[in-house]
BABAMI-992766 format. One record per residue (C-alpha): residue number from 1; residue in one letter; x, y, z. Coordinates in pm, whole numbers, plus 50000, padded with zeros to 5 digits. Example, Ala and Ser with C-alpha at 12.3 -4.5 7.8 and 13.67 -1.06 7.14 Angstrom:
% BABAMI-992766
pos,code,X,Y,Z
1,a,51230,49550,50780
2,s,51367,49894,50714
This chain:
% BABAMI-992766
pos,code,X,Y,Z
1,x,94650,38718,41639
2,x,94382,38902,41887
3,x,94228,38846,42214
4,x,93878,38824,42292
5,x,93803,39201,42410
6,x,93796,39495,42173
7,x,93925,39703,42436
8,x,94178,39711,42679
9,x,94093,39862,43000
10,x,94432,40157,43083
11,x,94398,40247,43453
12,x,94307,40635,43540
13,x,94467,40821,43825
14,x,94124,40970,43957
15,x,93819,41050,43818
16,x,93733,41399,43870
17,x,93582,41732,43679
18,x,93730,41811,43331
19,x,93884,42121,43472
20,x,94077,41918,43773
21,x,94227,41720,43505
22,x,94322,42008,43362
23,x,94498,42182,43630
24,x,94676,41817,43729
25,x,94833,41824,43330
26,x,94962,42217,43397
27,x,95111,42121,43745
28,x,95301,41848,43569
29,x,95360,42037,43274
30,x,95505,42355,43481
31,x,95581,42273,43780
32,x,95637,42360,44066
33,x,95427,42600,44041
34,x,95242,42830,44262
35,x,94856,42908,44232
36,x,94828,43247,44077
37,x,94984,43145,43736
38,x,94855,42837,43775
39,x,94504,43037,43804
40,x,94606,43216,43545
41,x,94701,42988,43273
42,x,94348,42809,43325
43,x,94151,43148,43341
44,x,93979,43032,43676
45,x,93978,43242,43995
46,x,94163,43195,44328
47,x,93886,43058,44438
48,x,93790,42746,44193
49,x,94177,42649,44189
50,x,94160,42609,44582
51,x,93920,42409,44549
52,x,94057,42177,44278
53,x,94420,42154,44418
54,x,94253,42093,44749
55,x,94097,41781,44572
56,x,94412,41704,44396
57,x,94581,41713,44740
58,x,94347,41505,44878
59,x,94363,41211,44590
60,x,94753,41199,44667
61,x,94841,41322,44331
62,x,95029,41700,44401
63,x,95150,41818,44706
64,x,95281,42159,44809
65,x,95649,42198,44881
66,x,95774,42346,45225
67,x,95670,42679,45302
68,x,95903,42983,45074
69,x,95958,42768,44822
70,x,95881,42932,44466
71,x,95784,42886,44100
72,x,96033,42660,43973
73,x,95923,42514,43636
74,x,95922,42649,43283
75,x,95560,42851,43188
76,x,95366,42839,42864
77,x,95575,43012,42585
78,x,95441,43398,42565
79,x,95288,43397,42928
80,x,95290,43715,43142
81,x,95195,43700,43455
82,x,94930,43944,43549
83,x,94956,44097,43933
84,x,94664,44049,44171
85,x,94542,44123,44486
86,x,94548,43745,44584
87,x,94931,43750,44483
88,x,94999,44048,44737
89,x,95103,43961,45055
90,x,95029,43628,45057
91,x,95323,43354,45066
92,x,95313,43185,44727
93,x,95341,42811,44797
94,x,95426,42627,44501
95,x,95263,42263,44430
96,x,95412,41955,44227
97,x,95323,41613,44124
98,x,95375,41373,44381
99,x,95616,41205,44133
100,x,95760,40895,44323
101,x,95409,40757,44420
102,x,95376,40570,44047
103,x,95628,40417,43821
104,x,95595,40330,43427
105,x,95746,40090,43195
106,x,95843,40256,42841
107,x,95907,39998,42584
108,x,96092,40130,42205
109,x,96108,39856,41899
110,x,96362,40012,41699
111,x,96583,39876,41409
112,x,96668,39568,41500
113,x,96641,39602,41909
114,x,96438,39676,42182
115,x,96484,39944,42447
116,x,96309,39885,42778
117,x,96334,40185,43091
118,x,96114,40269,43380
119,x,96038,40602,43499
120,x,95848,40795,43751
121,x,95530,41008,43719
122,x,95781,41300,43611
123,x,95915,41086,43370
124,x,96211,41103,43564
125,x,96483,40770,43503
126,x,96437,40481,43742
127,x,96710,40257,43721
128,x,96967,40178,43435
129,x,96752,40073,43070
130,x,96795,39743,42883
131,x,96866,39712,42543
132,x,96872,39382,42324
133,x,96883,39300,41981
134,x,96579,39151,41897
135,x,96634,38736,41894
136,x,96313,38653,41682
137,x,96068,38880,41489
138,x,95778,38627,41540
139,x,95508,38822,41746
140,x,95478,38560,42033
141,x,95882,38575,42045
142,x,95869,38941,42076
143,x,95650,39011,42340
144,x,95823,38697,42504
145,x,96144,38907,42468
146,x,96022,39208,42600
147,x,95825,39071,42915
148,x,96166,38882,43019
149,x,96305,39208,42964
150,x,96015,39406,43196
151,x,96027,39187,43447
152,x,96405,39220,43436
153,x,96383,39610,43467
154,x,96160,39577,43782
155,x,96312,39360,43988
156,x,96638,39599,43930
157,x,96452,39861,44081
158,x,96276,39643,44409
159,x,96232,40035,44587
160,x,95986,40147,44306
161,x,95646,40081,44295
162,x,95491,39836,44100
163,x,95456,39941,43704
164,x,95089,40132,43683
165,x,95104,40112,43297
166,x,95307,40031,42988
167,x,95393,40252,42675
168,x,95554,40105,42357
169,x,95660,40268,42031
170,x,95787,40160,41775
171,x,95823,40208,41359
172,x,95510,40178,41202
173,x,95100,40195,41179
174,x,94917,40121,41494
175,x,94547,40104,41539
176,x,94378,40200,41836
177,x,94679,40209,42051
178,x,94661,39849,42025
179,x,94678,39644,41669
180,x,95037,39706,41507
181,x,94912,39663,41103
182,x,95260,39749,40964
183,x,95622,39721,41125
184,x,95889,39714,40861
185,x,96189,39656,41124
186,x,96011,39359,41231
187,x,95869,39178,40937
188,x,95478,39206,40982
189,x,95211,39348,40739
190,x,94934,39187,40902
191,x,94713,39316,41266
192,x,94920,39211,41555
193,x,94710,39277,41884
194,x,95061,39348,42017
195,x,94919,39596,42328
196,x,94659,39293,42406
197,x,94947,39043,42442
198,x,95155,39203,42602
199,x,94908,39353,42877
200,x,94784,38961,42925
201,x,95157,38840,42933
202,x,95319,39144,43180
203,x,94986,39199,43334
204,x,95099,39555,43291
205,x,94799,39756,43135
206,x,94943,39868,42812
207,x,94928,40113,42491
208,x,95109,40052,42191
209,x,95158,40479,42100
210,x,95493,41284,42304
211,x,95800,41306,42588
212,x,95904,41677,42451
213,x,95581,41836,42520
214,x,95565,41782,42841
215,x,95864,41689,43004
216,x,96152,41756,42754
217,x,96285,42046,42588
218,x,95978,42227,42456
219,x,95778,42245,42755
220,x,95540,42544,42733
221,x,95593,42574,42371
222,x,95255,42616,42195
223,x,95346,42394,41888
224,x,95676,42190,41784
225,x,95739,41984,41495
226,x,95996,41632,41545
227,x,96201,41566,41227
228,x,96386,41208,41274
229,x,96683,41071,41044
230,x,96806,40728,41002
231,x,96686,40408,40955
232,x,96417,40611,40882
233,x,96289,41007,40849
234,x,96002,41050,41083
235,x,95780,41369,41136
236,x,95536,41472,41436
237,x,95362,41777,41552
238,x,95211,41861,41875
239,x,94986,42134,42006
240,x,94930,42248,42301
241,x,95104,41957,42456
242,x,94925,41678,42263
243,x,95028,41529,41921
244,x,94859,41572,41653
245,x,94705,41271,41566
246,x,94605,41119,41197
247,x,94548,40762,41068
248,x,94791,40739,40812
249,x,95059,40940,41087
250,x,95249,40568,41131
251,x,95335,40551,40705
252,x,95639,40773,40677
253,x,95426,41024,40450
254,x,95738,41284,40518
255,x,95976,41018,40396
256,x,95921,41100,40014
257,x,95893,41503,40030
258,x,96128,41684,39789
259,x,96364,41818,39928
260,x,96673,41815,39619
261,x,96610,41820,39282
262,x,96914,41676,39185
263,x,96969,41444,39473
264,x,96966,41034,39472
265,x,96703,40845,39344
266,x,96512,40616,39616
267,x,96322,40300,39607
268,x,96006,40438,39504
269,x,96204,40620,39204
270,x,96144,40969,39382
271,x,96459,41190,39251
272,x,96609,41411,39614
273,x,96293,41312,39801
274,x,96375,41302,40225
275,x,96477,40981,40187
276,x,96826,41077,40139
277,x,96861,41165,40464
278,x,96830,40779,40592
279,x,97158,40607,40673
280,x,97121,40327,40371
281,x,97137,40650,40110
282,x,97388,40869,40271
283,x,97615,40542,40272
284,x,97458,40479,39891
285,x,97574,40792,39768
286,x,97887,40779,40008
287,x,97972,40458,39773
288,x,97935,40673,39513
289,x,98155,40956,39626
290,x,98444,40707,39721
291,x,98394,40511,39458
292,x,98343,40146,39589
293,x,98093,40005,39842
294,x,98072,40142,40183
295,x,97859,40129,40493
296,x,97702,40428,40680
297,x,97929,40333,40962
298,x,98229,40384,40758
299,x,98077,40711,40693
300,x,98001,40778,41045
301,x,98395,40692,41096
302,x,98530,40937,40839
303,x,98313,41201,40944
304,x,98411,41218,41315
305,x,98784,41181,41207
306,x,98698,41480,40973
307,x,98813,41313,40599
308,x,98688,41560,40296
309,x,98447,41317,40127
310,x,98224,41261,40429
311,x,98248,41601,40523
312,x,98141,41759,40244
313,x,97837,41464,40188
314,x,97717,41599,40546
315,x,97711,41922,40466
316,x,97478,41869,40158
317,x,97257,41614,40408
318,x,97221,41922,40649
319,x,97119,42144,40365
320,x,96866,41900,40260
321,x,96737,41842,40619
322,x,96755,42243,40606
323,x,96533,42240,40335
324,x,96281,42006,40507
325,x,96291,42199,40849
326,x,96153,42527,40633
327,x,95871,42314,40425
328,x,95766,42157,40784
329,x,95766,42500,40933
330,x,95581,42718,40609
331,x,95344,42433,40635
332,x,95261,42360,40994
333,x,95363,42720,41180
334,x,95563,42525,41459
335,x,95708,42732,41716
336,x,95993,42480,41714
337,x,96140,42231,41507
338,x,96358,41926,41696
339,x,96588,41722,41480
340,x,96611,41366,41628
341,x,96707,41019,41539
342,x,97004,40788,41536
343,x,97154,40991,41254
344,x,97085,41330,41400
345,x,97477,41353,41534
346,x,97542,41472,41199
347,x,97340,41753,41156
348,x,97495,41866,41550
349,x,97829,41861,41306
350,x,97685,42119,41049
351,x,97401,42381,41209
352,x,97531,42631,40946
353,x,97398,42421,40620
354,x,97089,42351,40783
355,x,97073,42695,40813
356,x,97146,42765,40483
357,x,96816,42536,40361
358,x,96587,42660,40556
359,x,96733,42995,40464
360,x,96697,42918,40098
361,x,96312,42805,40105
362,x,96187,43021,40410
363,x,96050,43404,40279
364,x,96299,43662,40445
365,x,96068,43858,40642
366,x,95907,43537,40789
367,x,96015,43488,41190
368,x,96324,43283,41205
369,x,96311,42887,41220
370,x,96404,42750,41561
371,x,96521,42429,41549
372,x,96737,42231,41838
373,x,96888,41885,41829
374,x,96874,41725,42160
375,x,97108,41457,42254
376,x,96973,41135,42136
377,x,96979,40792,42319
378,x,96757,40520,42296
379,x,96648,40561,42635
380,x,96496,40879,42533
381,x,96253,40724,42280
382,x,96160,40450,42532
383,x,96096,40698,42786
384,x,95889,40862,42531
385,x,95647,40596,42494
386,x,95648,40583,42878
387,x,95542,40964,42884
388,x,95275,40858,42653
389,x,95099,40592,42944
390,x,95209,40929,43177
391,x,94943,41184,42981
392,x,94637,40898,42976
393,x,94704,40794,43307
394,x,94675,41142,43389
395,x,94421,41286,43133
């Protein structure tokens, strides 16, 4: 199911030197921000950042804000700012994107639904999202689905300008942000061209793709790592601001790491690999625990009203996401590790046990694991994929 081209063409905001790009990313990644850090964070002089914001300015993408305002944003992680004679007694002006000029469309397939949102260039909300459980997992059906639901979204919003781009995620393998080869919520294991139909059917140019990096949390952090739980466990890394990118990334490679020798046994007939953290084994072994069949939502019930067998079932879940935040981080060297997903309200219940994992499996004199667990909404993970159409558009 392809089009004709082998490419889709995804809109650029201008076309200048590498270095103006450059400087464009670190105003949106820090700002507002004035020049001399901004100079600084680039290595270029007062001089060759004039003359790039002063081209920036001109394209209409940053503008300075009224005269005494100040450095605002949040700087690169580790980032001392060096005195200079430019910096004394001159007013330091600081510049920002000139975030209400664009909008985007973020698009998230996730277990069964589809979240839709629009932001601005500061992937800032526009509007109220749209979910929908998906009505048919037929490919023609779902892009159907989801460019009633676009088109939906916009004309909410009549104030915002028209959609410059479109970014979709969703569980599974994609191929040159374009060809979805395997999506287990949805049914397919063949190529969809799924960014070519939907770019010819919401004549929104699209990509079918990190939000934290450079708008979330962890801005200015040199290197995070994302840990998801529930239908699923998912794992990311980006550095620098950029994720780390592999071919195999879409294939839930940290679904079967061990992470408890003598935990459940999964599909694949791996004994305490990750995938007792999804929601279908933690209500497995809840079964278990109680004794008769139960569902993770009866789980999800007992736990919030506090009842010993779910509590104590979370507890050993946070240890074993513990234990997977400390092989992530002796592995990879984040700065950071963020704990999302639909599941991740229970390890906001029990920060102590996953603690007490990474604890366990991290060497004593190593730095401490940080690790945060943002509040999770669909919305985020659509605006995610929006963020992701943000940083081409941009780059």
């Amino acid at each position: 199911m392809e089009t004709n081209s082998d490419s889709l063409d995804f809109p650029r905001w201008f076309s200048r030197s590498d270095a103006t790009h450059n400087v464009a990313r670190g105003i949106m990644q820090y700002g507002p921000i004035a020049r001399t850090p901004l100079a600084q964070i680039f290595n270029l002089s007062q001089g060759a950042l004039s003359r790039i914001t002063s081209d920036l300015i001109y394209d209409g993408v940053i503008e300075e804000m009224p005269a005494g305002s100040t450095q605002a944003g949040r700087l690169p992680q580790g980032f001392d700012l060096r005195e200079s004679s430019e910096r004394r007694g001159r007013p330091q002006t600081a510049l920002r994107i000139r975030e209400d000029s664009h909008a985007f469309v973020g698009v998230n397939i996730h277990d069964g639904a589809i979240t839709v949102s629009e932001v601005n260039t500061m992937c800032r909300p526009i509007g109220s999202d749209i979910t929908e459980t998906v009505s048919n997992t037929a490919p023609q059906a779902v892009v159907e689905q989801i460019t009633r639901m676009v088109r939906e979204l916009v004309a909410a919003s009549p104030d915002a300008p028209a959609p410059t781009a479109l970014g979709l995620s969703l569980g599974g393998h994609v191929e040159d942000d374009r060809y979805v080869t395997f999506a287990p919520f949805l049914y397919w294991d063949s190529s969809v061209d799924l960014g070519g139909m939907l770019q010819r059917d919401t004549g929104i140019p699209t990509k079918v793709l990190l939000h934290e990096c450079w708008f979330g949390d962890d801005i200015g952090v040199p290197r995070f790592a994302v840990i998801t739980m529930g239908a699923g466990v998912g794992y990311s890394i980006s550095d620098h601001g950029d994720p780390i990118d592999n071919p195999d990334k879409s294939y839930g490679l940290a679904g079967h790491v061990l992470i408890d020798p003598e935990g459940p046994r999964c599909s694949s007939g791996h004994i305490g690999c990750s995938q007792c953290l999804t929601s279908d084994s933690i209500a497995e072994e809840y079964s278990g625990i109680m004794g008769r069949v139960t569902t993770f939502e009866e789980f999800s019930h007992d736990l919030r009203a506090n009842r010993p067998q779910a509590r104590r079932l979370a507890e050993r879940t946070c240890y074993r996401l513990g234990v997977l935040v400390a092989t992530v981080s002796n592995l990879a060297m984040p700065s950071r590790v963020l704990v999302s997903g639909e599941s991740s309200f229970i390890a906001k219940k029990n920060r102590e046990f996953i603690r007490k994992g990474i604890d366990a499996y991290r060497h004593s004199q190593a730095a401490p694991v940080e690790f945060s667990i943002p509040r999770f909404s669909w919305r985020l993970w659509s605006d995610s994929a929006a963020a992701r159409a943000i940083a081409t558009y941009i780059s």
